[in-house]
Structures are given as structure tokens and as C-alpha cells.
N, C-alpha and C positions, 0 to 999 in steps of 0.2 A: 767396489762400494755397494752397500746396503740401503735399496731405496724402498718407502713405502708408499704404495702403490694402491690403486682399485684395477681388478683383477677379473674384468667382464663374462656376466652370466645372464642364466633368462633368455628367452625366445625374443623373437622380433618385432619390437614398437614397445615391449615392456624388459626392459632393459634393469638388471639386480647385479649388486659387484661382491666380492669379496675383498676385504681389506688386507691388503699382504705383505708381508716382507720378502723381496726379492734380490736378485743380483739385479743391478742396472744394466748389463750387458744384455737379460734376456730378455724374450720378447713382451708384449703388452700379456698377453692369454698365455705367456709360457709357462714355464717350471716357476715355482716358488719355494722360498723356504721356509716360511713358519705365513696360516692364516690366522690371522689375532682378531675380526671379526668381519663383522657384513655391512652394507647399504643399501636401503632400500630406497628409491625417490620414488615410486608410486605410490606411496601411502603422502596422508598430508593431515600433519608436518610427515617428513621422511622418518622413514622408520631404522634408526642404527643401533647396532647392538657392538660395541666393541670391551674387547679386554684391555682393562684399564692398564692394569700391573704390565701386560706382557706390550703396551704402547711405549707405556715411558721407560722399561727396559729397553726397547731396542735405541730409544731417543738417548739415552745414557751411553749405548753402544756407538753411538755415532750414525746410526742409519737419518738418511735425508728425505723427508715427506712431498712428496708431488704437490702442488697449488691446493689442488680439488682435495688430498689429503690431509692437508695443513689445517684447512679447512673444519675438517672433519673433527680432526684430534683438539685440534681449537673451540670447538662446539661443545666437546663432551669431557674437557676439563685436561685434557691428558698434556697438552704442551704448560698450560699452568701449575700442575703438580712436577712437570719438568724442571720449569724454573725454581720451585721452591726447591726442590731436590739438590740444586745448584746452590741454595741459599745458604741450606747445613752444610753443604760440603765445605764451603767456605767460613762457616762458623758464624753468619749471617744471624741465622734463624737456626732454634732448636729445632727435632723432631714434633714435639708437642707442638709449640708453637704454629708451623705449617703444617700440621693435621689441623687446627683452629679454622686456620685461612682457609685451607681449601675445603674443609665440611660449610664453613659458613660462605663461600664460594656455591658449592655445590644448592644449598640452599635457596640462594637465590637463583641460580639458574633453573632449579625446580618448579619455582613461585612463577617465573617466567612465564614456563612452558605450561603448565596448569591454565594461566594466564589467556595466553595464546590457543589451547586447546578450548577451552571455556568460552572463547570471542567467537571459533569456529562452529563451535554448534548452536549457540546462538544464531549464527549468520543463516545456517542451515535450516534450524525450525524457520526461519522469519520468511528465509527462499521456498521451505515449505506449503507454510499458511499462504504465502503469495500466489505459486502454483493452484493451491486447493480452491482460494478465491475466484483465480482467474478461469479453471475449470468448475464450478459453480454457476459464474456467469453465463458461461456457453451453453450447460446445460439447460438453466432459464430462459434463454433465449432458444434456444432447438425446439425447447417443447411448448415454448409459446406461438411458434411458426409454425408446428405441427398441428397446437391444438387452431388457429387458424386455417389452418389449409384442411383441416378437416370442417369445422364449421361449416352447415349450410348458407349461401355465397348471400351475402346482404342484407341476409335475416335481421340482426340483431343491429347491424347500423341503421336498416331502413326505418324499422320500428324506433330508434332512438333518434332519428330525425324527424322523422311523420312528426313524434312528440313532442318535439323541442320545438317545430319550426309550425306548428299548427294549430295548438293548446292559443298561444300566446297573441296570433291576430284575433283568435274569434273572440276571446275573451274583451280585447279594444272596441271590434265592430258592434257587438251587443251593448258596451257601454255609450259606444258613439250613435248607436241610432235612439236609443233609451234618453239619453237626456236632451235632443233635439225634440222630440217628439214630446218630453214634457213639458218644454220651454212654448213648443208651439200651439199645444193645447188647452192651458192654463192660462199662459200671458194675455192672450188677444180676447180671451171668452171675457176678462176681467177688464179689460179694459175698453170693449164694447159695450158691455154693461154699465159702465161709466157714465161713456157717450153718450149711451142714447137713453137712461135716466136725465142726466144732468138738462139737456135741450129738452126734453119731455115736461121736466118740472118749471122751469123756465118761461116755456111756452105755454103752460095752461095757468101759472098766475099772474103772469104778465096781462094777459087781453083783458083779467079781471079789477084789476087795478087801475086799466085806464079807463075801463066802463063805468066806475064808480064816480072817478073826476070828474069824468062825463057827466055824470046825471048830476051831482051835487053841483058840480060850477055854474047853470042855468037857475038853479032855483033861488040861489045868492041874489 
């Protein structure tokens, strides 16, 4: 019996197959009889290159695909142009007809993959710019702790606290000794003045007023 197979190549931790038709008897890495294409999974998406024609010929032969093959030939159209192949033979489906399906088959599997490729590198610019961002910040942050640590030590804080923290009493003290000092030398002068007018005036028309009664009320 005729199984197709992958067919292990590539060095160690990066692992590339060949896709093959083999006897089932022999070994995984042995003898083959026809290779109809390749696999790659270390590209993303994986990278497979197979011969269409010579897949679904052997699937008409009767040979029997491995899981991970089935797979494969499933992916890239060949077990579905199997079945339509079965279709005409049966009188199902014309030739035209399953050329239709499967090109408009293929098409869409296109659109897909386009699709999927598309999402991919978007994803990549986005992990990009994120990278670029996040290395940006570090740099901003390195060379602001360098230009710190290079800085003479208190300089530029001391002087902005001196300012901040020394402007702002003296400017209250000069207002608070200024208006005490006006309040106390204007109010009292004005109001002493008052005083000692008012009893002053008082006092010198008063004694005259009773000296008058004085002398008039005797003469009556």
C-alpha cells in the first residue's frame, strides 16, 4: 500500500519535511517513490508548496494520506478537487462544472489567506510601534537621570526653593508691619486732637457764661 507521508529534513530545532509518496512498509526517513512537494512550519502561515496534479493523482490511485497529510492536501484544495473528480466519474458533475467549483473554491481560500496575511503584519507594525514606544521611554528616562546625576548637587532646587519659600513671607511681613504702623499713627493723633480741643473749648466758654449771670443777676 501507497501512503503519503512527510518525509523529515532540516537540521535540529528547525525541522522542513518533504511531502511523499511512499510504500508503508518503509521507514519514516526511508526510500520513497515519487516527492510531489514540501512543508515548511517555520515561516507564519507555513510555507507549502505542493503539486496539485500529481496529489490527486496518487488520491485516484488509491494511496492513503497520514493525519498531518490530510491535513495538508485539505488546506491546499487537492482532497476537494479529489471529490469533484469522483463527481464526473459518476456523472454527477460535468468537467466544466467542477473547474467552476473548484477555481471559485480556490478563490476563496485566496481571499482568506490574503486575509490572514494582512491581520499578520498589521499585528507586527502595532508590536512594532509598541517596542519603539517602549524603547523611547527608556531612553527619556536614562538621559534624564544622567542629565541629573550630572547636574551640580542642589543647585537649581535650592535656588527654586530659596524663591518659592522666601519671596512670599517677606512680602506678608512688610504688609503686616505697614498697616499697623498706619493704623497707630494716624488714629490716636486724630483722635487726641479731638480730646483735647473739645474740653479746651468747653472749658474756656463755660467760666464765661457763668460770670456774666454772675454780674447781671445782682444788678436786677
Amino acid at each position: 500500500m501507497v501512503k503519503l507521508r512527510l518525509r523529515r529534513q532540516g537540521r535540529k530545532g528547525k525541522p522542513f519535511y518533504y511531502i511523499v509518496a511512499a510504500d508503508a512498509r518503509a521507514p519514516r526517513d526511508g526510500r520513497f517513490i515519487e516527492r510531489i512537494g514540501s512543508y515548511n512550519p517555520n515561516t507564519n502561515p507555513a510555507t507549502i508548496d505542493l503539486n496539485l496534479d500529481d496529489a490527486v493523482r496518487w488520491l485516484g490511485n488509491g494511496a492513503v494520506p497520514t493525519d498531518t497529510c490530510r491535513a495538508i492536501l485539505s488546506y491546499k484544495g487537492a482532497l476537494y478537487k479529489h471529490h469533484l473528480n469522483k463527481g464526473v466519474t459518476k456523472g454527477a458533475l460535468t468537467e466544466e462544472q467542477a473547474a467552476a467549483k473548484f477555481d471559485a473554491w480556490m478563490q476563496e481560500k485566496a481571499d482568506k489567506i490574503a486575509s490572514k496575511a494582512e491581520g499578520l503584519t498589521q499585528s507586527a507594525a502595532e508590536q512594532a510601534a509598541a517596542a519603539h514606544k517602549r524603547e523611547e521611554e527608556i531612553r527619556i528616562a536614562r538621559e534624564k537621570a544622567i542629565a541629573e546625576k550630572n547636574a551640580p548637587e542642589g543647585v537649581a532646587e535650592d535656588a527654586a526653593e530659596a524663591a518659592a519659600e522666601g519671596d512670599a513671607p517677606e512680602a506678608t511681613d512688610e504688609a503686616a508691619v505697614e498697616a499697623p504702623a498706619a493704623e497707630a499713627t494716624e488714629a490716636p493723633e486724630a483722635t487726641d486732637e479731638a480730646a483735647v480741643e473739645a474740653p479746651a473749648a468747653e472749658a474756656t466758654e463755660a467760666p464765661e457764661a457763668s460770670a456774666a449771670e454772675a454780674t447781671e443777676t445782682p444788678a436786677e
